[in-house]
N, C-alpha and C positions, 0 to 999 in steps of 0.2 A: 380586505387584508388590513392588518392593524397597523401602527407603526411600528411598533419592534419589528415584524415582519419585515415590512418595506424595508425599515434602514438595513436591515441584514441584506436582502438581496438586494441593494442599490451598494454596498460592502463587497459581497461575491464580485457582483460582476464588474466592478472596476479594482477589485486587487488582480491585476494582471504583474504574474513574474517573469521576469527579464531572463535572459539567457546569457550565461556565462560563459565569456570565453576564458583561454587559457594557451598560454606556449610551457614548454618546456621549462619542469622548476623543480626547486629542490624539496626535501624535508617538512621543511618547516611551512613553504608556501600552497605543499598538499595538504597537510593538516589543516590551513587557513581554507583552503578550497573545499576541504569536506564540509568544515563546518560549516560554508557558507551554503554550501548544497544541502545539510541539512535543515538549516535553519529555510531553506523555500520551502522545500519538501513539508515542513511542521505548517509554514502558513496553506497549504494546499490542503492537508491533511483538517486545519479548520477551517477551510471553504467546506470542505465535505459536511464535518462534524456541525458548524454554524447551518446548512442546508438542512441537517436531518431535524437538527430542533425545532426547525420552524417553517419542517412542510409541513401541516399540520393547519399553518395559514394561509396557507399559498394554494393557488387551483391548480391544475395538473398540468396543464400546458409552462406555466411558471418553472414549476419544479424541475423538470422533465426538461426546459433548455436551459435553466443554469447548470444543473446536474449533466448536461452536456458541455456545456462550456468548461467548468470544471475538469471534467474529463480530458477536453481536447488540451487544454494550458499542460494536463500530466504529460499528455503525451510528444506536447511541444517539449518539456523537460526532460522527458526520456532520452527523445531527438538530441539534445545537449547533452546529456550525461553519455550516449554514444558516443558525438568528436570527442570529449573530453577524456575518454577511456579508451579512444581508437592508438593501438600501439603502446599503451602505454601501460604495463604488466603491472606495475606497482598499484594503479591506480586501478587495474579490472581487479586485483586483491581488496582493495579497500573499499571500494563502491560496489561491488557485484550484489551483495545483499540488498542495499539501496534498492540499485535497479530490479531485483526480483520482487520486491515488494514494489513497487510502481509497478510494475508488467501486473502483477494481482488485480492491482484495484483497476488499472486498463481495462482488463480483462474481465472487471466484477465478481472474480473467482473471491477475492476479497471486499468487505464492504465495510470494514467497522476500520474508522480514521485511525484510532487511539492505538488496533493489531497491526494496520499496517506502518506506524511509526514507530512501535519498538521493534518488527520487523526486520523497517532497513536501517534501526539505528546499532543491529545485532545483539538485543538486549534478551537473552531466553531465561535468566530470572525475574524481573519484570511481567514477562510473559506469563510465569507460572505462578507468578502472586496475582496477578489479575485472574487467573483459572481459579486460583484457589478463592479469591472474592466473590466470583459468579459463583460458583459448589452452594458458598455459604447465602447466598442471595435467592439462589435456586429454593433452596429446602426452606427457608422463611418466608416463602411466596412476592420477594420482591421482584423477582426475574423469568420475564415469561419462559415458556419451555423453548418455544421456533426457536426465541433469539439466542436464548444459550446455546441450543444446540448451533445456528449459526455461528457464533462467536468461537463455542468450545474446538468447531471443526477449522476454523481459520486460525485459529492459537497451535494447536496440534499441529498444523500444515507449517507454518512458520517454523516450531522447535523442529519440528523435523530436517529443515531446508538449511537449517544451523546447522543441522549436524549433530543436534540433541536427540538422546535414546529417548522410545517414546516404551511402556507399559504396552504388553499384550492387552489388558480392559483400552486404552486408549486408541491401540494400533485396530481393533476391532472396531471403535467407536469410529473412525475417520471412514473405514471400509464400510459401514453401516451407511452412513450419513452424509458421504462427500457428493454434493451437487455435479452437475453434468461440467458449469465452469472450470469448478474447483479441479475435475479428474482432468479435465482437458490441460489447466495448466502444470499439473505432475506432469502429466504425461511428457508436455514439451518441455519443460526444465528437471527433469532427472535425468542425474549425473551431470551435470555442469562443470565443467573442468577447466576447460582454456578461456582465453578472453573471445576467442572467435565462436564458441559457442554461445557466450552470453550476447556478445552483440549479434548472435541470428535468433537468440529468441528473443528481443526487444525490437528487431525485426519484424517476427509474425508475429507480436503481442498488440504491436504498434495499428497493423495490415490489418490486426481482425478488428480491432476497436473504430478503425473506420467505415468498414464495412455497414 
């Protein structure tokens, strides 16, 4: 392993993020709370991204527990972003996206750091200009096929969960293509409506990731 390597994963495995508590607040001190929750979320999101670029120098056994470790800090975050939304409506409004893109990548149904941060940041043009940059990367042979189609079907699964109309070519493309994780998490997060729903599927997103 080179050093870039090394320093990356001696990086992973001691950015350990903290958990937020919270009582009851106003306005302004939710807004302060999102961003603070989003700004973990971006460093998690490059534990992932800093991982992929440099398994490549890493042996399998490496890869395979930081990529675990990683995983489990989401899922301690999850666990926190539940008390923090437990009862509190305004806040399963504002974070629920968050939380459904974390349960993704829990889940592995998502794998690409960069979808699942405009994800849970609710960003679906963003979304659709990255699609639109894969298209054109696609057809100039810079982007392998797998991976766009990975990517294409996790972009697609997000506009959707927004609430964005998707294209009959696309709505065929996800039905085409959607992995066994991917269906499983439709399955459990279609129609999410209350906040008691959302915290029973970061529930079993949480259950299966330990499993």
């Amino acid at each position: 392993m080179n050093n870039y390597a090394f320093l990356k994963l001696t990086t992973l495995r001691a950015s350990k993020v903290g958990v937020i508590k919270m009582a009851s607040r106003g306005k302004t001190e939710t807004s302060k709370l999102k961003q603070n929750l989003e700004e973990q979320l971006d460093r998690l999101m490059q534990q992932l991204q800093d991982l992929e670029e440099c398994r490549e120098e890493l042996d399998a056994d490496e890869y395979e527990e930081t990529k675990k470790e990683t995983l489990e800090q989401l899922s301690e975050f999850n666990d926190s972003l539940k008390k923090i939304m437990s009862g509190n409506m305004t806040l399963v409004d504002e974070l629920s996206g968050m939380q459904l893109a974390i349960q993704a990548a829990i889940s592995q149904a998502f794998k690409t750091p960069e979808v699942i941060r405009l994800f849970a940041k609710k960003q679906p043009g963003q979304l659709r200009t990255r699609l639109a940059e894969m298209d054109r990367d696609l057809m100039v042979g810079k982007l392998e096929r797998d991976l766009y189609t990975q990517q294409k079907v996790e972009i697609l699964t997000a506009l959707r969960k927004l609430g964005e109309k998707l294209t009959e070519d696309d709505e065929a493309f996800l039905s085409a293509n959607a992995g066994a994780a991917l269906s499983q998490f439709e399955k459990v997060s279609t129609d999410l409506g209350s906040g008691d729903k959302v915290l029973a599927l970061a529930g079993f997103e949480v259950e299966k990731a330990k499993k």
